[in-house]
VOGU-3710 file (C-alpha; in Angstrom, 3 decimals, decimal comma):
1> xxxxxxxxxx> -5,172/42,964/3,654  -6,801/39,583/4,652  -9,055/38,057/1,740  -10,385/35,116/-0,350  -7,718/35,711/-2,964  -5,010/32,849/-1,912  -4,505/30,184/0,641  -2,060/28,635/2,652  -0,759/24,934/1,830  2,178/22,924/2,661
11> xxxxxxxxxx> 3,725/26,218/3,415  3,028/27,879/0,266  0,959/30,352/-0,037  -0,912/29,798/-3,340  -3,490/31,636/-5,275  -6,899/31,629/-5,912  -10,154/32,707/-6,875  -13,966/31,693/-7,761  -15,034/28,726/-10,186  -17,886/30,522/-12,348
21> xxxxxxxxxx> -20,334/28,201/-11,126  -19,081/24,966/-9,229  -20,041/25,101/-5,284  -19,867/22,589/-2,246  -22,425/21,765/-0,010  -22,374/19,720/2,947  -24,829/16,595/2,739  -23,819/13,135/3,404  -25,077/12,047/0,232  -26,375/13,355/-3,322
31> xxxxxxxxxx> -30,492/12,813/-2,037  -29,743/14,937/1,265  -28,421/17,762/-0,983  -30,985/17,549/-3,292  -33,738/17,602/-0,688  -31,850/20,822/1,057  -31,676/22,401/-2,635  -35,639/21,740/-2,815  -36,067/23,056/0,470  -34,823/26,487/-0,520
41> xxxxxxxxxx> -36,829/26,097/-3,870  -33,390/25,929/-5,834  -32,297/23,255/-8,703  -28,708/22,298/-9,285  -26,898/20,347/-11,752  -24,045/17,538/-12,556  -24,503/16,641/-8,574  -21,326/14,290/-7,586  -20,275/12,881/-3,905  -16,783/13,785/-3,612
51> xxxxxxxxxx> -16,422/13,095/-0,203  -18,522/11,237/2,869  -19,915/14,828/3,610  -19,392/17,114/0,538  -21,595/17,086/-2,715  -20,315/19,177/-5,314  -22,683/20,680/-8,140  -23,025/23,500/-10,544  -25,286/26,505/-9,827  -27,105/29,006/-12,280
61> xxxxxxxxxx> -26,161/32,330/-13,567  -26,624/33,535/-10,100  -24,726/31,756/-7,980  -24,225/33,990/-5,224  -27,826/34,824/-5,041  -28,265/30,806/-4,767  -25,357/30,409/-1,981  -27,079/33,133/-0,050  -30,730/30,830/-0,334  -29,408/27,756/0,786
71> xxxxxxxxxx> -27,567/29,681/3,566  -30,934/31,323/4,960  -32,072/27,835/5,268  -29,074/26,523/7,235  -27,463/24,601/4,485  -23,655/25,015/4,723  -22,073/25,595/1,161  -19,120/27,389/-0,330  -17,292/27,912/-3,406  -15,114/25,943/-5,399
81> xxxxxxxxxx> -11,689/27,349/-5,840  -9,260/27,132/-8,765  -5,282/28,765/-9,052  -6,186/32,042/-11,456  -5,456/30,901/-15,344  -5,354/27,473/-14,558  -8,948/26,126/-15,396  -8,615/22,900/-14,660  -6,894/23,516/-11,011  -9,616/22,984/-7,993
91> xxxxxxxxxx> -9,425/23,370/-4,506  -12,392/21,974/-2,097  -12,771/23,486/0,934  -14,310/21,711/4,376  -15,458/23,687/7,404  -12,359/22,933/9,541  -8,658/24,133/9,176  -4,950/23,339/10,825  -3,324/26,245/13,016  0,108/25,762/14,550
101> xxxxxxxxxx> 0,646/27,727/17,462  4,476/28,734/18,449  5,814/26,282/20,852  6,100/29,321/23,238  2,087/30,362/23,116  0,471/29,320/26,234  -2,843/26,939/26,703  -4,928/30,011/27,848  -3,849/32,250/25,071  -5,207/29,416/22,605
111> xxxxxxxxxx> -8,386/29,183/24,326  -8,959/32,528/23,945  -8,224/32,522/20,368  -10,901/29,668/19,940  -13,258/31,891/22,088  -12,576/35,385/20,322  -13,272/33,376/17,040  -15,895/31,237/17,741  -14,185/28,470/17,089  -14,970/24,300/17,881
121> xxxxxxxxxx> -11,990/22,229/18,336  -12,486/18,924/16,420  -9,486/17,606/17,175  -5,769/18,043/19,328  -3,183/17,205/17,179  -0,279/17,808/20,205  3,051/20,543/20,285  0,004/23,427/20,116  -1,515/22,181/16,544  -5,498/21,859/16,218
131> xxxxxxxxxx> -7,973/21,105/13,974  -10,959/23,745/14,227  -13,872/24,158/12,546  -15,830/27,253/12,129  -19,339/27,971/13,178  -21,648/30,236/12,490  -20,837/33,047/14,821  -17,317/32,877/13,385  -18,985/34,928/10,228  -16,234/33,925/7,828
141> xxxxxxxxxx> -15,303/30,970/5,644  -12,553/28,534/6,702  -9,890/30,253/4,219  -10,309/33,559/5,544  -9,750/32,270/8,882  -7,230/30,373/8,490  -5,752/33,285/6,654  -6,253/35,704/9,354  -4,906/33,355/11,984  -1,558/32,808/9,561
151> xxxxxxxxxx> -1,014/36,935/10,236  -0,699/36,656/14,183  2,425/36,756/15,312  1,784/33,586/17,843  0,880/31,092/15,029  3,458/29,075/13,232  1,352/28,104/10,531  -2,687/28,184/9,464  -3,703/26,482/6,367  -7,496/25,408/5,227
161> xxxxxxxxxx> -8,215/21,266/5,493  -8,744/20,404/1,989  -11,525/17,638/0,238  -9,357/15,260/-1,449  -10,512/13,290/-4,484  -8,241/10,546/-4,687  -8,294/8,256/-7,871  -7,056/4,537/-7,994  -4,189/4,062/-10,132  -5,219/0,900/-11,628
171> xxxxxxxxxx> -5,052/-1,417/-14,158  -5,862/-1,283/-18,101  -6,786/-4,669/-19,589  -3,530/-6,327/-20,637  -4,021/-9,904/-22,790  -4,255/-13,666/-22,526  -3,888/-15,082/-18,780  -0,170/-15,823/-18,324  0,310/-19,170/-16,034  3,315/-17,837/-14,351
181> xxxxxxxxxx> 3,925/-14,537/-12,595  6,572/-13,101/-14,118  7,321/-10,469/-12,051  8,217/-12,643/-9,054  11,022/-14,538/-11,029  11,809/-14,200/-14,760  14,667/-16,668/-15,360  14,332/-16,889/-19,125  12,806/-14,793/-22,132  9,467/-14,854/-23,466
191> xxxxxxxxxx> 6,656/-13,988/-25,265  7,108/-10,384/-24,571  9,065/-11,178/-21,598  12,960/-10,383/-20,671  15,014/-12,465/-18,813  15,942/-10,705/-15,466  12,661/-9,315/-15,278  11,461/-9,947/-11,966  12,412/-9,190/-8,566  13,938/-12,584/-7,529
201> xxxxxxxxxx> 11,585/-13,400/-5,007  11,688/-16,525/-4,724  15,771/-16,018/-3,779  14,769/-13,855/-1,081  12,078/-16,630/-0,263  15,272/-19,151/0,215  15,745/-16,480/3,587  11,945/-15,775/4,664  8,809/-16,197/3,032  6,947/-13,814/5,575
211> xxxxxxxxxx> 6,365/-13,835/9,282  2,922/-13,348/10,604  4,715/-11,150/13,416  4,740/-8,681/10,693  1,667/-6,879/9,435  0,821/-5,495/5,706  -2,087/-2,757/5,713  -3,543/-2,814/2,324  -5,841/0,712/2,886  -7,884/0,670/-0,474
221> xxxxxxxxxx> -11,361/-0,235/-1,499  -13,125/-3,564/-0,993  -11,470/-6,818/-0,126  -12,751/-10,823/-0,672  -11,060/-11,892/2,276  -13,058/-15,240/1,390  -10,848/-15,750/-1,369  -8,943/-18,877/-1,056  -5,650/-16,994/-1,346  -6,310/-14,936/1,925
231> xxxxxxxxxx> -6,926/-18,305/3,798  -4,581/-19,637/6,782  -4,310/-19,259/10,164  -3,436/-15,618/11,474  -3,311/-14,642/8,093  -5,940/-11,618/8,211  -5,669/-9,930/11,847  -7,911/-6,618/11,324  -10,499/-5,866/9,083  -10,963/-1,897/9,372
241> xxxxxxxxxx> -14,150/-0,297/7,325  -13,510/3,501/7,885  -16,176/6,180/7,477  -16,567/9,639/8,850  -19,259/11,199/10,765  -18,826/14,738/11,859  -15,038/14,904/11,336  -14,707/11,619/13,144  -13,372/8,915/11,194  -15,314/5,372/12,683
251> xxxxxxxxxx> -14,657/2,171/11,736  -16,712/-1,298/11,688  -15,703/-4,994/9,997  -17,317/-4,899/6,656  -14,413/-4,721/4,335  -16,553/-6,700/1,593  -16,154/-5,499/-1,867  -19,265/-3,012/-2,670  -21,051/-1,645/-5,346  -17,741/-0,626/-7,704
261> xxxxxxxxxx> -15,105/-1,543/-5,223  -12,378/-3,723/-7,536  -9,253/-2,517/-6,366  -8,187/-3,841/-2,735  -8,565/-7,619/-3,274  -5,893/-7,370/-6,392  -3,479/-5,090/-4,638  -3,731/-7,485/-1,712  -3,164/-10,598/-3,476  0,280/-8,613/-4,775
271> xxxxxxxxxx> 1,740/-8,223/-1,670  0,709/-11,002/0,468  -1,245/-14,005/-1,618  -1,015/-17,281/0,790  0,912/-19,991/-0,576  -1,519/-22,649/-0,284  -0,980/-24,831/-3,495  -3,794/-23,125/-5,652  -3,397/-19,683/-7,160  -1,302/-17,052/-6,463
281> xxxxxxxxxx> 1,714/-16,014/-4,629  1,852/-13,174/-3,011  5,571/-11,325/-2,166  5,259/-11,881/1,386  3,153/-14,655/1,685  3,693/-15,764/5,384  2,823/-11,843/6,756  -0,255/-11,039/7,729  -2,854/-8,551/6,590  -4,871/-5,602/8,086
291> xxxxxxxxxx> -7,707/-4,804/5,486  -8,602/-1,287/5,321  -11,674/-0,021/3,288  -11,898/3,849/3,360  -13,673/6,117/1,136  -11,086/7,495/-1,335  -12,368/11,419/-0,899  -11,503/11,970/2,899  -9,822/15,254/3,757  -7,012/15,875/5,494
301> xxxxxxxxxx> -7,776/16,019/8,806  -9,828/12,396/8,257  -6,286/11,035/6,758  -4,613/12,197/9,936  -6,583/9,905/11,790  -6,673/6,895/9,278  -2,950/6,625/9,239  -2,391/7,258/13,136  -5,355/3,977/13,317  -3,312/2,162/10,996
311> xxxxxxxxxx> 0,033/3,137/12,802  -1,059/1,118/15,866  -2,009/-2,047/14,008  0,592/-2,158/10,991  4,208/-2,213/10,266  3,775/-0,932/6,638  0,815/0,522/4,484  0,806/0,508/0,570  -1,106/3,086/-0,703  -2,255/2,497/-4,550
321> xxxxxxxxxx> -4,051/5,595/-5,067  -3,254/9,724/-5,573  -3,496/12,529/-7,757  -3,321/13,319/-11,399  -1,197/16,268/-12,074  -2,487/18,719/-9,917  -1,028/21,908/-7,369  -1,915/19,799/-4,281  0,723/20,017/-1,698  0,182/18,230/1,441
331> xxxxxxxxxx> -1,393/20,517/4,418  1,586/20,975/6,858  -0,311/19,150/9,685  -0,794/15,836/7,375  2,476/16,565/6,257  4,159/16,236/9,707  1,720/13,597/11,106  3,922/11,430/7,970  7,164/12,466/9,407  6,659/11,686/12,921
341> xxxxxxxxxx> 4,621/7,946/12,039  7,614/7,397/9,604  10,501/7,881/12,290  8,188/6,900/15,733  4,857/4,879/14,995  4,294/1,312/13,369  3,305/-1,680/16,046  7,091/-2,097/17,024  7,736/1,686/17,770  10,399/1,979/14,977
351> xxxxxxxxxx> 8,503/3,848/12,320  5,608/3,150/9,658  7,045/1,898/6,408  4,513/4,131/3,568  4,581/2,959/0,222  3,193/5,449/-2,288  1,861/4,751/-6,037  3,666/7,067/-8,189  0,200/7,440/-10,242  -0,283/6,603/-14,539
361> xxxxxxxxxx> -0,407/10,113/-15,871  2,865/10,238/-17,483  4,005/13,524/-15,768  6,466/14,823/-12,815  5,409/13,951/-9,066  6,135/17,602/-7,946  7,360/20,905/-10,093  6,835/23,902/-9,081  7,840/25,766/-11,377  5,847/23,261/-13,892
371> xxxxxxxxxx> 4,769/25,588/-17,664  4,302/22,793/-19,889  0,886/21,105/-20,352  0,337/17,855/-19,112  -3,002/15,960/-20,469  -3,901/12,913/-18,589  -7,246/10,610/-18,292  -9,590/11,415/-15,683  -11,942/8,773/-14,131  -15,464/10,939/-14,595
381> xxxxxxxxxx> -14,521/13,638/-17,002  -12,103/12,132/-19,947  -9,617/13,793/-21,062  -8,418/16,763/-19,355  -5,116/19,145/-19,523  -3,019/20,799/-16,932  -0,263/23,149/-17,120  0,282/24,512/-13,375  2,916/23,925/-10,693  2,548/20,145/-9,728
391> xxxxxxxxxx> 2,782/18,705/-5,945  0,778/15,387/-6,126  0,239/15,310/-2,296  1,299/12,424/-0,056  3,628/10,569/-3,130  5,584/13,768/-2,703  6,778/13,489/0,688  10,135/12,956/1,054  10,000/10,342/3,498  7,749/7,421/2,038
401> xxxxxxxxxx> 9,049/4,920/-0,727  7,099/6,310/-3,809  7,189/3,753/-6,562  6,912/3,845/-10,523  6,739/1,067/-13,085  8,759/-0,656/-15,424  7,587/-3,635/-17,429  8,140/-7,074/-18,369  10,680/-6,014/-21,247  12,283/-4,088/-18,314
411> xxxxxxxxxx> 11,551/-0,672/-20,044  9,757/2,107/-18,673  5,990/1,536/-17,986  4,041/4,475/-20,478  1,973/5,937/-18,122  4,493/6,089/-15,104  4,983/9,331/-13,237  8,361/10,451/-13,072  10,673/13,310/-10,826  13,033/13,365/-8,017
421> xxxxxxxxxx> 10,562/11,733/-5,981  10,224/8,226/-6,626  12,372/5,900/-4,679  12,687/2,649/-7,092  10,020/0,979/-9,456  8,828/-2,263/-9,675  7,621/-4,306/-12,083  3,967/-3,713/-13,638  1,911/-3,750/-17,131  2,182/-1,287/-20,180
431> xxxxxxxxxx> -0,246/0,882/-21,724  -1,148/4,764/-23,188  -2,103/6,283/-20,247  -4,388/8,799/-22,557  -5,955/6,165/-25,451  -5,757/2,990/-22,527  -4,039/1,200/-25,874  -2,245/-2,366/-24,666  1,540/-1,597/-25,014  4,029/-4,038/-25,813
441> xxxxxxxxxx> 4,517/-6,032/-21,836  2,485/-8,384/-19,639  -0,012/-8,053/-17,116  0,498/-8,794/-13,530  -1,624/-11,697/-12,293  -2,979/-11,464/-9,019  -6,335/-12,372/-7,229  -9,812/-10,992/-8,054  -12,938/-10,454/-6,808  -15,574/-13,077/-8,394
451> xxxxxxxxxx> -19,542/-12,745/-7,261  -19,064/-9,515/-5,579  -18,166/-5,882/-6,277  -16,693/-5,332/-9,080  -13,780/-7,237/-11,475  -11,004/-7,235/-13,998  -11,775/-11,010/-15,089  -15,153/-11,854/-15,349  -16,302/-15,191/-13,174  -12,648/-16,075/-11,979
461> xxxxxxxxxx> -11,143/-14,902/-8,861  -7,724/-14,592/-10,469  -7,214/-12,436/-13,566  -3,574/-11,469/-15,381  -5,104/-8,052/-16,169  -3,662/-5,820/-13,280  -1,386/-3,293/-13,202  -0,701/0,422/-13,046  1,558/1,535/-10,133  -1,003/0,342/-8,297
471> xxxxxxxxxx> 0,552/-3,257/-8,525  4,198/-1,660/-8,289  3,359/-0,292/-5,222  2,318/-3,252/-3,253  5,605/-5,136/-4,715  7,361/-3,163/-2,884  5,041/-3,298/0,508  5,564/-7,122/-0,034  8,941/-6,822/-0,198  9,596/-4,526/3,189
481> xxxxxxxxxx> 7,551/-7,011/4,848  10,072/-9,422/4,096  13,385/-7,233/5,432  11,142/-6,715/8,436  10,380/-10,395/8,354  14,223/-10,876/8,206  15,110/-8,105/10,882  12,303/-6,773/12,726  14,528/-4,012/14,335  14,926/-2,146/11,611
491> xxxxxxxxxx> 13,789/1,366/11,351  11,361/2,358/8,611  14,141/4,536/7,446  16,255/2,065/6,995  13,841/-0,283/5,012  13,551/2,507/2,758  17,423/3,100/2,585  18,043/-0,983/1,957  15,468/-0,877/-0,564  16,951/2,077/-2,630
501> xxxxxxxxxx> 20,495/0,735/-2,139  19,789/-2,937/-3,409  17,674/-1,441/-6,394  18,773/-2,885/-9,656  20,474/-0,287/-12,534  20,178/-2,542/-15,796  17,132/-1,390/-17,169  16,303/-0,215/-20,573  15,900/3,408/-21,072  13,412/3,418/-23,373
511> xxxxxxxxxx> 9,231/4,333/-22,994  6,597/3,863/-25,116  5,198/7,121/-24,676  7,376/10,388/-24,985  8,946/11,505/-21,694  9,540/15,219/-20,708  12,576/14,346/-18,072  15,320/11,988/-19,686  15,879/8,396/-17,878  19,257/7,899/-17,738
521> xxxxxxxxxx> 20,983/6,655/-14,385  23,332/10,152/-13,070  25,073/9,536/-10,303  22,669/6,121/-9,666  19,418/7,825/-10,173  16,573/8,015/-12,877  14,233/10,172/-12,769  12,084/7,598/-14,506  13,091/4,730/-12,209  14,285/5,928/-9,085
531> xxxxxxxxxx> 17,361/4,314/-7,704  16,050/1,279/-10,171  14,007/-1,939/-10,087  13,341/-3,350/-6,230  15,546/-6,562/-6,104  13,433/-8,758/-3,066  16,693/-10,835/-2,753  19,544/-8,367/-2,618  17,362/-6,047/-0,257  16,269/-9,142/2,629
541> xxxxxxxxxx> 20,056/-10,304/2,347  21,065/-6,613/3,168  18,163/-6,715/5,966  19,895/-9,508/7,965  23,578/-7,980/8,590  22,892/-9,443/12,120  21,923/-12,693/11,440  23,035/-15,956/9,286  21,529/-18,365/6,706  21,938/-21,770/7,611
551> xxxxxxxxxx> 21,304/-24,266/4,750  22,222/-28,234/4,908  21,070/-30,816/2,940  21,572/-34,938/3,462  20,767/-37,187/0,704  19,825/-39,921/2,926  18,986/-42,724/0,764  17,546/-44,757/3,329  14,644/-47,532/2,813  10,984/-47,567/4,606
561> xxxxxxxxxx> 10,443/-50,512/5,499  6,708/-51,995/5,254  5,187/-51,719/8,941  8,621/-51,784/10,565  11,299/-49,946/12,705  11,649/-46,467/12,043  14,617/-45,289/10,053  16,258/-42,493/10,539  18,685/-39,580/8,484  20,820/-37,418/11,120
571> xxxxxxxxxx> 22,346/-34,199/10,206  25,182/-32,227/12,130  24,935/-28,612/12,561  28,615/-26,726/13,756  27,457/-23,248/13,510  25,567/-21,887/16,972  23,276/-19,262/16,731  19,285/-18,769/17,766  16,696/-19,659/15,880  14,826/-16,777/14,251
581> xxxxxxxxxx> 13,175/-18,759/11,494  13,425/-22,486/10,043  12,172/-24,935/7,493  12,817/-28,787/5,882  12,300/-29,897/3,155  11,432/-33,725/2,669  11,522/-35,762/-0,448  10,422/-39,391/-0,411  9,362/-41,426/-2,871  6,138/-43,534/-1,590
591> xxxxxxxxxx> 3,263/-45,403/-3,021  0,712/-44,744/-0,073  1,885/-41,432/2,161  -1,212/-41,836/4,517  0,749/-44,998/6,063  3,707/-42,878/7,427  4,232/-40,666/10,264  7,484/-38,135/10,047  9,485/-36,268/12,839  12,327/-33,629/12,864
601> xxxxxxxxxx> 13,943/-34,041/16,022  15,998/-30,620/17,389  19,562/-31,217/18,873  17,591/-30,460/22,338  14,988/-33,666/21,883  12,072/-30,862/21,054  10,185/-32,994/18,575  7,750/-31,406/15,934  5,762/-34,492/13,347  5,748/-33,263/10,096
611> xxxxxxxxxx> 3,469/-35,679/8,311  0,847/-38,079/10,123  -1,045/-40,131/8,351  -2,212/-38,082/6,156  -2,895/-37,932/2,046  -4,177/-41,837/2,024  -3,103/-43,404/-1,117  -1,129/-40,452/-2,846  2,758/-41,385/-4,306  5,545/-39,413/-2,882
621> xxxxxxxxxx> 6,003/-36,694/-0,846  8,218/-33,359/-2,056  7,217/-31,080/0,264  8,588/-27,468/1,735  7,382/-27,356/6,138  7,135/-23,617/7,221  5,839/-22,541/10,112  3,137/-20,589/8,365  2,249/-23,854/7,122  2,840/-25,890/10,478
631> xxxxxxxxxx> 2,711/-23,804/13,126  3,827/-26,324/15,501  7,936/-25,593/13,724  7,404/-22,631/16,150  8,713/-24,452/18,996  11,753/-24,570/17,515  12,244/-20,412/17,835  14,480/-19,024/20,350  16,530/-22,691/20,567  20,672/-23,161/19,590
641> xxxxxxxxxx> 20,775/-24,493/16,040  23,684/-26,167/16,621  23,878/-30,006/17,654  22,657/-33,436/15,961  18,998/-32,729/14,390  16,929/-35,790/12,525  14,066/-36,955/10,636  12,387/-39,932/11,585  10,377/-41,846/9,336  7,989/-44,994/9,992
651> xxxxxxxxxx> 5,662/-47,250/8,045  2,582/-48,244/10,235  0,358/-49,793/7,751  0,867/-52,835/5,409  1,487/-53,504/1,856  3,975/-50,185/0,541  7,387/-49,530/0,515  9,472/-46,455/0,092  12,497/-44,531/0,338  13,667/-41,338/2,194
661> xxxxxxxxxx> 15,661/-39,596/-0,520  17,023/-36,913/1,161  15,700/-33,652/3,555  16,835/-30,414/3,741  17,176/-27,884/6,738  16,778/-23,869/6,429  17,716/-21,551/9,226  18,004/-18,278/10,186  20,014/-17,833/13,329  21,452/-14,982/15,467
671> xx> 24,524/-14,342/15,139  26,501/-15,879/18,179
//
C-alpha cells in the first residue's frame, strides 16, 4: 500500500508521520502568510521563514480542520514531518520532487507519466531525471507521489525535494586580538599557542602565493567586498546574489552584508585576504574570488542549480555551513549532481573542488545506526537533543573534502564533528559547543564587516574572534587554490587525494569535551581528525610533480651612484624550463627611493621596471615583486628561464646615495 507513512531519501526509505501541530505554507515571506491566514479567518503562531517560499508555524487543536481552510482559499500548505519516536527529527516538504527514470524508458512514456499525473516539469536534470512539481489536479501531496512513482517498475528512483535549514557553523567569541595569525605559521610556543601549529603557509608561499587564473567561491552570507583586504586588480571577478522565484534560482550583484549577514566577509578573508601591507593574509592571497550570497534555507532542487552556477565560474567552493545532528541524507538527484561537478565541472573541465564544514555539535557526520543522544545548540531554539540515525547531508558525501578542527595547542577543537567522513582538519578556535564557554586555544583572525550587517568585533574590520569549522573549512579552500595555483591540471580528485596524503599525524589526542568515537590515528586515520592537520607546504610541493622551483640569490653589493650610470647585478640561470610563475626580491639600502628607477631584465631582453620613482623621500627598499602585485612580471610567462637575467638600478635625482645589497629570483618552471 502507497501512503504518508515514510519517504524516500538518498535511497533510504525512512519513516514518518505527523508533527501534532507544526505545518508549512507557501508565502514568500512571514506578512504574505499572515495575510493568507487572515484571509481564511485563521490565526497561527511562532511564524518563522525557513526558506525564500516556505513559512512554517504552529496551528490549533484542529489542525486539519485549519489545513482544509486555508486550502479552500488557495493557500498551499502541508504538514511537517518527523521520523516516529524521534521528536526532535523534521522533515519539510516543497511542492516539487526528483524521479529517475530507467535509462531504457522512452521520452514519450515520460510525458505521459507527467500527463496521467498532472504533473509541471520545473526542471530537466538529463539521463531521464526531473524535477516536478505537483498541481492541483494531481490531488495528492508531493510524498505520496513521489512514493507512488518509486513503485513503477520504469523509475529508478523518486524521492520528495526537501526545505533545508542550513545553520552557519561559526564562531564563539575567543579573547584579546592576537597580532599574528597563528594558524598560517606557528614557529614557536605561546601564550596558549604550540609550536608546529599552523599550516606552514608561508613555505608553500616560497612556491605560489595564488594565481588569479584560479577562482575561490566563498557561497555564504554577506560580503564587504569594500574592505581593504579584498582590494587589487582582478581580485573579485563575480559577485552572485542568489534568490529563488518559483523554483528558479536568479541572481543579481548585491552581495553587501544585510540585516544579520556576518559570516561571508570572515570566511573570505580566511581563504583569500590580499596581501596589501595592512591587515590580513589570506591562504591564497593572489586567487581570485567569486562572492556568492544565497539564502541558507534553499531546497534541494534550488542547490542543484546554485552549485551547477557556481561550477561554471569557480574552481573550488568552501561551504561553512550544514546540519546539526539530524537524519538528513542528501536527495539522490543533489547527491549525483555532486558526483558528476566533482569528477566533470569547475571552469577548467577537471572537476569542482567542494570543501565542506564538518559543523560544532560535537557528534558523528553520518550513523545510521546512531542510539545514543546527542544534545547540541540550536540557533532559534537553545538547547535541543537528538538520538536518531545521523546523515548530515552534503558534509557526508563521499566525494568533497569535509573538514574538522583542531586548535592552537594542536588538540582537538570541542565542538568538532567527528566520523569516517572528514577528510583532514585544520586549524580553528576552542569552545563548549553546548555552554559557548572559551576553551583553552586562540581565535582565528580574519577580516570583518565594520558599518554594515552584522560583526564579531565591534567598529574594526578585523577581529581575532572567528572560528568554528567554519574557518577550518576555508583553510583548506585556500589551500587547494594554491595546488591548483601550482598545477592547474589537476583533477579535483586529486586535490583532495594530495591534501589527505600530505596531512600532518602529530597531533594531540586529547578534547576538551568528551568524545563518543576515540581519536587515535589506525592505519593513518582519526576519526576526530581525518587523515590529520592540512600541511599548505607539503600538499603545493606534492601539487607540482611536473614542474621545478627555481630559487637564486646574488648578494650584489654594488654602489648607486648619485645621478649617475646605472649599475648593474647579473645572475646566471643553467636550468631550462618555462615560466609558470616568478618573483624578485630587492633589498637596497637608500635614503630617498623616489630618485631611482629599477629593471629586471629576462635572458631574452624582455624588460619589466620594478620601481619608478616612486615613495619620494622613504629609506630603503626590502621589497617581494609578484605579479599579483605588478602585473606587468606577466610578460615574463611562457619564456625559457634559463640564460643571463639582471637588475638595473639608476639614480636620476641629486643629493642620495645607496647601495644594491643583493636581489633574489623565484621561479616556477616546466619541467624541460
Amino acid at each position: 500500500m502507497i501512503n504518508n507513512n515514510y519517504l524516500w531519501q538518498g535511497g533510504r526509505k525512512i519513516a514518518i508521520e505527523h508533527t501534532e501541530r507544526d505545518i508549512t505554507l507557501q508565502a514568500p515571506n512571514i506578512e504574505a502568510a499572515k495575510a493568507e491566514a487572515s484571509k481564511a479567518r485563521l490565526s497561527l503562531e511562532n511564524m518563522a521563514q525557513v526558506s525564500s517560499n516556505l513559512v512554517r508555524a504552529t496551528a490549533g487543536t484542529d489542525r486539519n480542520g485549519l489545513m482544509d481552510q486555508l486550502r479552500q482559499s488557495g493557500t498551499v500548505v502541508h504538514h511537517v514531518y518527523r521520523t516516529p519516536g524521534q521528536p526532535d527529527s523534521q522533515y519539510l516538504i516543497s511542492d516539487t520532487f526528483f524521479v529517475k527514470f530507467k535509462p531504457e524508458t522512452t521520452a514519450q512514456t515520460i510525458e505521459q507519466y507527467t500527463q496521467d499525473e498532472n504533473l509541471e516539469v520545473v526542471q530537466d536534470l538529463g539521463k531521464n531525471t526531473l524535477l516536478l512539481r505537483v498541481t492541483t489536479a494531481t490531488g495528492r501531496n508531493p510524498i505520496k507521489t513521489a512514493n507512488l512513482a518509486a513503485a513503477r517498475s520504469d523509475v529508478e528512483y523518486a524521492e520528495p525535494n526537501l526545505v533545508r535549514s542550513l545553520q552557519r557553523f561559526d564562531f564563539i567569541p575567543a579573547d584579546e586580538l592576537f597580532p599574528q595569525q597563528w594558524h598560517l605559521h606557528a614557529p614557536v610556543d605561546g601564550a596558549e599557542l604550540v609550536a608546529g601549529a599552523g599550516i606552514l603557509a608561508p613555505d608553500a608561499w616560497e612556491i605560489t602565493q595564488g594565481s588569479r587564473d584560479i577562482v575561490i567561491c566563498v557561497a555564504d552570507d554577506g560580503f564587504d567586498l569594500t574592505h581593504p583586504d579584498f582590494q587589487g586588480q582582478g581580485k573579485v571577478v563575480g559577485r552572485l546574489n542568489a534568490f529563488e522565484r518559483n523554483g528558479k534560482v536568479f541572481y543579481n550583484d548585491n552581495v553587501l552584508p544585510q540585516g544579520n549577514d556576518y559570516h561571508g566577509t570572515p570566511c573570505a578573508g580566511v581563504a583569500l585576504a590580499e596581501i596589501n601591507g595592512q591587515g590580513t593574509v589570506g591562504l591564497a592571497p593572489g586567487c581570485a574570488l567569486l562572492a556568492v550570497r544565497f539564502p541558507l534555507a534553499f531546497n534541494d532542487a534550488e542547490m542543484i542549480q546554485l552549485f551547477q552556477r557556481i561550477s561554471r565560474e569557480a574552481d573550488i567552493v568552501s561551504c561553512s555551513w550544514g546540519f546539526g545532528p539530524a537524519n538528513a541524507p542528501l536527495s539522490q538527484a543533489f547527491f549525483d549532481v555532486i558526483s558528476d561537478l566533482v569528477r566533470n565541472g569547475g571552469r577548467r573541465g577537471k572537476g569542482l573542488v567542494i570543501c565542506v564544514a564538518a559543523g560544532n555539535n560535537n557528534c558523528p557526520v553520518k550513523d545510521l545506526d546512531n542510539t545514543l543522544t546527542y544534545e547540541y545548540s540550536h540557533p532559534r531554539f537553545g538547547i535541543m537533543s537528538y538520538s536518531g540515525p545521523i546523515d548530515r547531508w552534503i558534509a557526508a558525501h563521499p566525494d568533497v573534502i569535509t573538514v574538522s578542527g583542531c586548535t592552537s595547542l594542536k588538540t582537538r577543537a570541542a565542538y568538532s564533528s567527528w566520523g569516517r567522513e572528514i577528510s583532514v582538519c585544520a586549524p580553528t578556535n576552542n569552545f563548549h559547543d553546548l555552554t559557548n564557554e572559551k576553551l583553552p586555544g586562540r581565535g582565528i583572525v580574519t577580516t570583518d564587516n565594520e558599518n554594515m550587517g552584522a560583526d564579531f568585533t565591534l567598529d574594526s574590520s578585523y577581529t581575532d574572534r572567528f572560528g568554528g569549522t567554519s574557518s577550518a573549512t576555508p583553510t583548506v579552500a585556500g589551500v587547494c587554490g594554491l595546488m591548483l595555483s601550482a598545477n592547474p591540471q589537476l583533477t579535483a580528485l586529486q586535490v583532495k587525494q594530495i591534501v589527505q596524503q600530505t596531512a600532518d599525524k602529530d597531533l594531540k589526542i586529547e578534547s576538551d569535551t568528551p568524545v563518543n568515537q576515540p581519536g587515535d590515528f589506525v592505519d593513518g586515520f582519526s576519526l576526530w581528525f581525518g587523515h590529520g592537520k592540512v600541511n599548505a607546504f607539503k600538499a603545493v610541493k606534492e601539487a607540482i610533480d611536473d614542474i621545478i622551483i627555481i630559487d637564486q640569490m646574488v648578494q650584489s653589493g654594488l654602489d648607486i651612484p648619485d645621478v649617475g650610470n646605472p649599475v648593474e647585478s647579473k645572475l646566471e640561470v643553467s636550468r631550462s624550463g618555462l615560466i609558470r610563475e616568478i618573483r624578485f626580491r630587492i633589498d637596497l639600502t637608500h635614503t630617498y627611493i623616489g630618485d631611482l628607477r629599477i629593471d629586471i631584465i629576462a635572458p631574452d631582453g624582455t624588460a619589466v621596471t620594478l620601481h619608478n620613482h616612486t615613495g619620494g623621500s622613504t629609506d630603503d627598499i626590502q621589497e617581494v615583486y609578484t605579479v599579483s602585485q605588478l602585473p606587468a612580471l606577466a610578460a615574463f610567462e611562457g619564456k625559457q628561464i634559463q640564460g643571463s637575467w639582471s637588475v638595473r638600478v639608476v639614480d636620476t635625482w641629486r643629493m642620495d646615495v645607496g647601495r644594491l645589497n643583493f636581489w633574489r629570483l623565484i621561479a616556477k618552471v616546466t619541467k624541460s
